[in-house]
C-alpha positions as CSV (number, residue, x, y, z in Angstrom):
1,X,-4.3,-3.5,-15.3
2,X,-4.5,-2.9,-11.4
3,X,-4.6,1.2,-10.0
4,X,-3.0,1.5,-6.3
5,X,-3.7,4.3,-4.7
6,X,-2.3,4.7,-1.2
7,X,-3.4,7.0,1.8
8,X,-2.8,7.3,5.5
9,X,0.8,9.5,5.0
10,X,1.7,12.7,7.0
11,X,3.7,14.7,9.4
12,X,4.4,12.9,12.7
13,X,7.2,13.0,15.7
14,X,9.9,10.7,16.2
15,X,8.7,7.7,18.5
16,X,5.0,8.4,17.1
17,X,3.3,5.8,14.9
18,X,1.4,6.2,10.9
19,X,-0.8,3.6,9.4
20,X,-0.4,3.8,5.6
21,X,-3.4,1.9,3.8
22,X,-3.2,1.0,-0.1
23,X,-6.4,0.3,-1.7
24,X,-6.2,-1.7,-5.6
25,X,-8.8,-1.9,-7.8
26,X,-8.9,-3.2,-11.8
27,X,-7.9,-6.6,-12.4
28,X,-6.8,-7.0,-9.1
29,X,-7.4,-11.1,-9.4
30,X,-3.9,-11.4,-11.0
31,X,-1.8,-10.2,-8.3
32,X,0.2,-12.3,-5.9
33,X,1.4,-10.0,-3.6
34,X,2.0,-6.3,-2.6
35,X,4.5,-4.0,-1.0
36,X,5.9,-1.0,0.0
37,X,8.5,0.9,-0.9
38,X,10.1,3.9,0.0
39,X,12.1,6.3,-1.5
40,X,14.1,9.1,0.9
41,X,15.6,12.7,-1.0
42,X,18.7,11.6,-2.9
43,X,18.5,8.1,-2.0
44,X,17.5,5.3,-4.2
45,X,14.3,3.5,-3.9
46,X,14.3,0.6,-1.3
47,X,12.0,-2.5,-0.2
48,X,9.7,-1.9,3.4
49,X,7.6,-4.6,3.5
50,X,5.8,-7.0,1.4
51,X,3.1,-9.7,1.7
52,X,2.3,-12.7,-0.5
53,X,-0.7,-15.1,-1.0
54,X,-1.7,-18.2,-3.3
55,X,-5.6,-18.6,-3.2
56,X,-6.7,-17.8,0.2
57,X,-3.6,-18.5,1.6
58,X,-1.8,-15.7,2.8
59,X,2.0,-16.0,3.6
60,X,4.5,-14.6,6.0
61,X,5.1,-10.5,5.8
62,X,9.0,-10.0,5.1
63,X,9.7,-7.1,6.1
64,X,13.3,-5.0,5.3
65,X,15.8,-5.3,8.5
66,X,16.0,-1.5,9.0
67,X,12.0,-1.4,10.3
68,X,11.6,-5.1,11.8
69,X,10.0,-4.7,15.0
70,X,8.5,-1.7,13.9
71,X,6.6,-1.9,10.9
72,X,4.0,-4.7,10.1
73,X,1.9,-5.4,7.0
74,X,-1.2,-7.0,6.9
75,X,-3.5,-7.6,4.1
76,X,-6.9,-6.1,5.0
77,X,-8.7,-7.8,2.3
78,X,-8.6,-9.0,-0.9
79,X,-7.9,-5.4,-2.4
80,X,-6.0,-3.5,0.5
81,X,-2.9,-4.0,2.3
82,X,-2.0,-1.5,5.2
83,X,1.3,-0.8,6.7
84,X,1.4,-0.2,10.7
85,X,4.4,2.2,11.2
86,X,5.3,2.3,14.7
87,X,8.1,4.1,16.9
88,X,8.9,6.1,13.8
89,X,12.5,8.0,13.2
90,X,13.9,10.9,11.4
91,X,15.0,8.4,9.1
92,X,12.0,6.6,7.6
93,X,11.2,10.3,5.9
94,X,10.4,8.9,2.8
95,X,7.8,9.0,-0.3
96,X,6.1,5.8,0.5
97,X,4.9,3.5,-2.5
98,X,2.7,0.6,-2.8
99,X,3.4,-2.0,-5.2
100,X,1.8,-5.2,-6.6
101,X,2.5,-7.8,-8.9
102,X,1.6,-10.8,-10.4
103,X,4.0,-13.7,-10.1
104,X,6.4,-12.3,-7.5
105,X,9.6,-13.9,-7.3
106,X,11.5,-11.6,-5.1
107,X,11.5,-7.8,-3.6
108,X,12.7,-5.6,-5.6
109,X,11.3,-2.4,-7.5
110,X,12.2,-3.3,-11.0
111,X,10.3,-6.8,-10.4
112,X,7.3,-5.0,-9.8
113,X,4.2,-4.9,-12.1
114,X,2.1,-1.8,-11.2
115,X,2.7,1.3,-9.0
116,X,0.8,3.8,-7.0
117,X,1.6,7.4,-6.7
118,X,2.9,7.4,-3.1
119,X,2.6,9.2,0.1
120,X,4.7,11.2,2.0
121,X,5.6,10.8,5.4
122,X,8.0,13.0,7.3
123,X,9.2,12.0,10.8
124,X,10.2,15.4,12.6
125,X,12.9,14.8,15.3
């Protein structure tokens, strides 16, 4: 089993930035890759961004098209992933929720193997 738990969320204005940091602990040793996800009031969860390694080898960040060239993902270390969030919009006011799993084949929330709790973050306009 792997626990996420993810900090870093809050209140912020539009054009302002967040860094949102997910720490994993457990058998972490299994996973392949983590992401975040975000889910807005009435809306259905959706893909952010999401890195993937083999070994030591860490591979390209994809990243969903609605926050390219504004969010970035980076894998601190072995157990944490953070998520820059720059020139933030109304729009990205969302419950924000790191995931991990263990053979990833593809982004998407029902492929996922663990979960954390998630953090809000509200962009006021």
């Amino acid at each position: 089993q792997v626990q996420l738990v993810e900090s870093g969320g809050g209140l912020v204005q539009a054009g302002g930035s967040l860094r949102l940091s997910c720490t994993a602990s457990g058998h972490t040793f299994t996973t392949a890759a983590m992401g975040w996800f975000r889910q807005a009031p009435g809306k259905e969860r959706e893909f952010v961004s999401g890195t993937r390694w083999s070994g030591d080898n860490t591979y390209n960040a994809d990243d969903a098209d609605s926050v390219k060239g504004r969010f970035s993902i980076s894998r601190d270390n072995a157990n944490r992933v953070s998520l820059q969030m720059n020139n933030l919009k109304p729009e990205d006011t969302a419950v924000y929720y790191c995931s991990a799993v263990e053979r990833w084949t593809a982004w998407y929330g029902s492929g996922m193997d663990y979960w954390g709790k998630g953090t809000l973050v509200t962009v006021s306009s």
